[in-house]
C-alpha positions, 0 to 999 in steps of 0.5 A: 604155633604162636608165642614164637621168638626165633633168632639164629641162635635159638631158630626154635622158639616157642615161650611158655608163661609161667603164671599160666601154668597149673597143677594140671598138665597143660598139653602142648605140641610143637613141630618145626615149619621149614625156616625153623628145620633150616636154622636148626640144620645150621646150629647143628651143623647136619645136611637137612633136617626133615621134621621135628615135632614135640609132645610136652606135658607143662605143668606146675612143680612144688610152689613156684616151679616148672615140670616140662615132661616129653617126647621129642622125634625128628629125621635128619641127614647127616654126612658119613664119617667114612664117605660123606654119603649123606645118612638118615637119622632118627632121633626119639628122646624123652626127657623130664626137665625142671624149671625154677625161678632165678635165685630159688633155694631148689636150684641151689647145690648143698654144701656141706658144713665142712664146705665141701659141695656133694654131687651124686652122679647117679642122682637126680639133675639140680633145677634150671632157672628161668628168669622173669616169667617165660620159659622157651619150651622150644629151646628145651626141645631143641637141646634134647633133640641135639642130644640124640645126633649122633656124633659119628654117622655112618652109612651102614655096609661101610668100614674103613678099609685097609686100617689096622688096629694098634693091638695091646703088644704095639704099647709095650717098650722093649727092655734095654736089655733086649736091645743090647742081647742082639748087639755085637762086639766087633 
């Protein structure tokens, strides 16, 4: 792999120049050599990362845009929330991210005359920008793949033992005057 700019920030790194892209797909795989698993065992604060490999479809999106579309699987090992054994995680992401020049009309979010800005949820994400003319596919591969870590790793079998639940009758207050039913006049 070529086109690298690591840094401890960033430890997988791979640019991407725009003005290379076409309408048609270029192919690209990525896969982590061992410094760059250790960098990114450290940024995502997980015992050990064992690969991390990418398949990326860049291509050219409106006029002066960029669509990266892939797939991303990596196996890392986290430690148990419960023991602290160290579990394996698989993570499989597929994802479909588009790029746009700094300052582009795209990347803008509407606003309404009354100059209220609307966001749909359920709708479609706004643009990334880029600034000048490389985007680090690497970053985008490394953000995607620390979406699938799972946050709370557990060593299946285990449970937590002797824990008991808040039922919904913990939350309820009792009534002053149920405190003052079983108060004696002396």
């Amino acid at each position: 792999m070529k086109n690298k700019t690591a840094t401890p920030d960033n430890p997988f790194s791979y640019n991407v120049k725009v003005g290379h892209i076409s309408l048609n797909p270029v192919e690209v795989r990525l896969e982590a050599d061992e410094a760059e698993r250790l960098g990114l065992g450290t940024l995502w604060n997980v015992v050990s990362v064992g690969e991390l490999k990418a398949e990326l479809k860049i291509s050219r999106w409106k006029r002066d845009g960029v669509r990266v579309r892939g797939t991303v699987k990596a196996t890392i090992v986290q430690e148990c929330v419960i023991s602290l054994d160290p579990v394996d995680t698989v993570i499989d992401e597929e994802f479909d991210q588009l790029f746009v020049p700094e300052g582009s009309k795209l990347a803008r979010i509407p606003i309404q005359p009354s100059g209220e800005m609307v966001l749909d949820p359920e709708g479609q994400d706004l643009p990334e920008t880029f600034v000048g003319d490389v985007i680090d596919a690497g970053s985008i591969v490394t953000e995607f793949a620390a979406m699938g870590i799972d946050p709370y790793p557990r060593k299946p079998g285990l449970d937590f033992e002797d824990h008991i639940e808040d039922t919904a009758d913990n939350d309820v207050k009792p009534s002053a005057f149920a405190a003052l039913k079983d108060w004696k006049k002396e």
